[in-house]
Structure formats: C-alpha cells, structure tokens
C-alpha positions in Angstrom: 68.2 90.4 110.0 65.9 91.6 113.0 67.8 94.8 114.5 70.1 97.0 112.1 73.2 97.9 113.9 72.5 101.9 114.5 75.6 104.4 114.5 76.4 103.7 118.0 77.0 100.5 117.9 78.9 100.7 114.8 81.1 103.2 116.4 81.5 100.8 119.3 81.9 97.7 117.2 84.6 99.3 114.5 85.7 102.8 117.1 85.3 106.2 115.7 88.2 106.7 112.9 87.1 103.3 110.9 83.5 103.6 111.4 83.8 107.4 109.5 85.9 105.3 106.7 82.6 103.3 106.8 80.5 105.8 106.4 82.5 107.6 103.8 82.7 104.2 102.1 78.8 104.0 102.0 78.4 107.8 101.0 80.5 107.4 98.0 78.5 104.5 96.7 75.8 105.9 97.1 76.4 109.2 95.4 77.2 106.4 91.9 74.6 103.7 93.0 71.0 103.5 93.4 70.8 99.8 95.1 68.9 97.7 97.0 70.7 97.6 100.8 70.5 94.8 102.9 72.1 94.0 106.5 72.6 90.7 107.3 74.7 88.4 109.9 78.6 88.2 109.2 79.0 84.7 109.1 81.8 83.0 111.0 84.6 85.8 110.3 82.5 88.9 110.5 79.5 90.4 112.6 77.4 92.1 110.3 77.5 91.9 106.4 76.6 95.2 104.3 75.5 94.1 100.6 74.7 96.1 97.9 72.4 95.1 95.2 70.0 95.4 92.2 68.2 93.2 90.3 69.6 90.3 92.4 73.3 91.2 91.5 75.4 91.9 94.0 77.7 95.3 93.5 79.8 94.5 96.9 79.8 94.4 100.4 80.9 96.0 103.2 81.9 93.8 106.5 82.6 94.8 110.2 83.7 92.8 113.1 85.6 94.5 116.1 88.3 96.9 115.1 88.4 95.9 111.3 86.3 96.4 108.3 86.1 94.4 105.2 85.2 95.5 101.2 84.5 92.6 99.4 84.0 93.1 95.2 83.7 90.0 93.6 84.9 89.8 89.7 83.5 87.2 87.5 85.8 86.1 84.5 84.3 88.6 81.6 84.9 91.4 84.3 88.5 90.2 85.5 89.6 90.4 81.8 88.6 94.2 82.0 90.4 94.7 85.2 93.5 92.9 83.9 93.3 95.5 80.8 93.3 98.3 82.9 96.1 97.5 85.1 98.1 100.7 85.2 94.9 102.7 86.2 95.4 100.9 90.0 97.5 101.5 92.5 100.2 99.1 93.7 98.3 98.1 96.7 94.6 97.4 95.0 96.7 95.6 93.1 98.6 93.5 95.5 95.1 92.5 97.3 93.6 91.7 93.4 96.7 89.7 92.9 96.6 87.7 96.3 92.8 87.0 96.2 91.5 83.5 95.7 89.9 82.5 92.5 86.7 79.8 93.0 84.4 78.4 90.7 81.5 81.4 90.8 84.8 84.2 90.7 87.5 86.0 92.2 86.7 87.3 96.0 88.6 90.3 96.3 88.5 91.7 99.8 90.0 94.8 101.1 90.2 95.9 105.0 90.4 99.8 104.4 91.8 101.7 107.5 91.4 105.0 105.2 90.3 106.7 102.5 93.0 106.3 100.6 92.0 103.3 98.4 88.6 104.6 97.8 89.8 105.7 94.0 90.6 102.4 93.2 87.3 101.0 94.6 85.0 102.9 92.1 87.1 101.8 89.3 86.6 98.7 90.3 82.6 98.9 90.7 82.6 100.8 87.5 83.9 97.4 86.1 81.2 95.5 87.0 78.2 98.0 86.8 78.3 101.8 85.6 76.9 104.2 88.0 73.3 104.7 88.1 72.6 107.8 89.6 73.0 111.3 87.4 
C-alpha cells in the first residue's frame, strides 16, 4: 500500500472510542509478538487490512472500515483441535463467534468486531494457540 492511514484518519475512519480499542489491540500484540506488520487495502468489505506476520505466517489481522473494526485469527485443523481442548478457558461469547465461523478448505476464519476491551483475554489465548509469544 502507498500511504499508511496515520492516527487521524483512523480516528476519523473508526471515531475515537474504537480506534483506542485499535490501538490497545495493537499494543497488546505487540507487548507478546515481534512480527512483520503490513498495511494493505481491505478488500471489498473493509478499507484497510492490518496483518501480522513472521516467517510468511500470518498471526492475524486487524480490519477497519467506517464505524466497525474487525479481528480475524485464522485456525488451521492441528490448531482447532487445541482450541476445542481448551474450551472452558473461553468465554461464552469467543465462543459463540468460534462456533458460528465458516470452516474452508485452507481453515476456519474466525472474525471478531470488538467494540471493547473486554474480549482481549480470549484473543491471546487464541494467538497463543497458533504461535507462543516471542518477545521476553
């Protein structure tokens, strides 16, 4: 992508409350993940698309388009077995999403739309699950 969206426009594009979920999103990551970061276009659904990867794996991606913002983590089978083994450390609601994602050929495409922080738990778990932290 040419031109990185800077804070301004992010605050614009999402408004001020979900754009500091964004950013607190980002900052937790980053405290567990050194990764390579990359901005790109959102596709048909979104405007921008936030991946994070190493090694030519993607961890997950953040998504924005006006007023919402997306978490996508996508679980191949190996690492859904280890997520259906740990169940009851999830809440209800990380659940429900897991539950009602679609299952394709390359995985399971989970994606959230956080409006808070509250989820952000359930979200490391669920990174932990396909890669352990990196950072001390």
């Amino acid at each position: 992508m040419e031109k990185k969206p800077d804070a301004r426009e992010m605050t614009k594009l999402l408004g001020k409350d979900l754009y500091d979920v964004w950013e607190k999103l980002c900052q937790v990551i980053e405290e567990r993940y050194d990764m390579e970061r990359l901005w790109n276009e959102g596709g048909k659904a979104w405007t921008y698309e936030y991946k994070y990867r190493r090694g030519g794996k993607t961890l997950c991606a953040l998504y924005c388009r006006e007023g919402v913002m997306g978490f996508l983590v996508v679980f191949g089978r190996q690492e859904r077995e280890k997520l259906e083994a740990m169940r009851g450390e999830f809440s209800e609601e990380a659940l429900r999403v897991y539950d009602e994602a679609k299952t394709y050929h390359d995985g399971k495409w989970v994606m959230f739309e956080p409006v808070d922080t509250s989820l952000f738990g359930d979200f490391l778990r669920m990174l932990g699950i396909k890669r352990r932290g990196n950072r001390k």
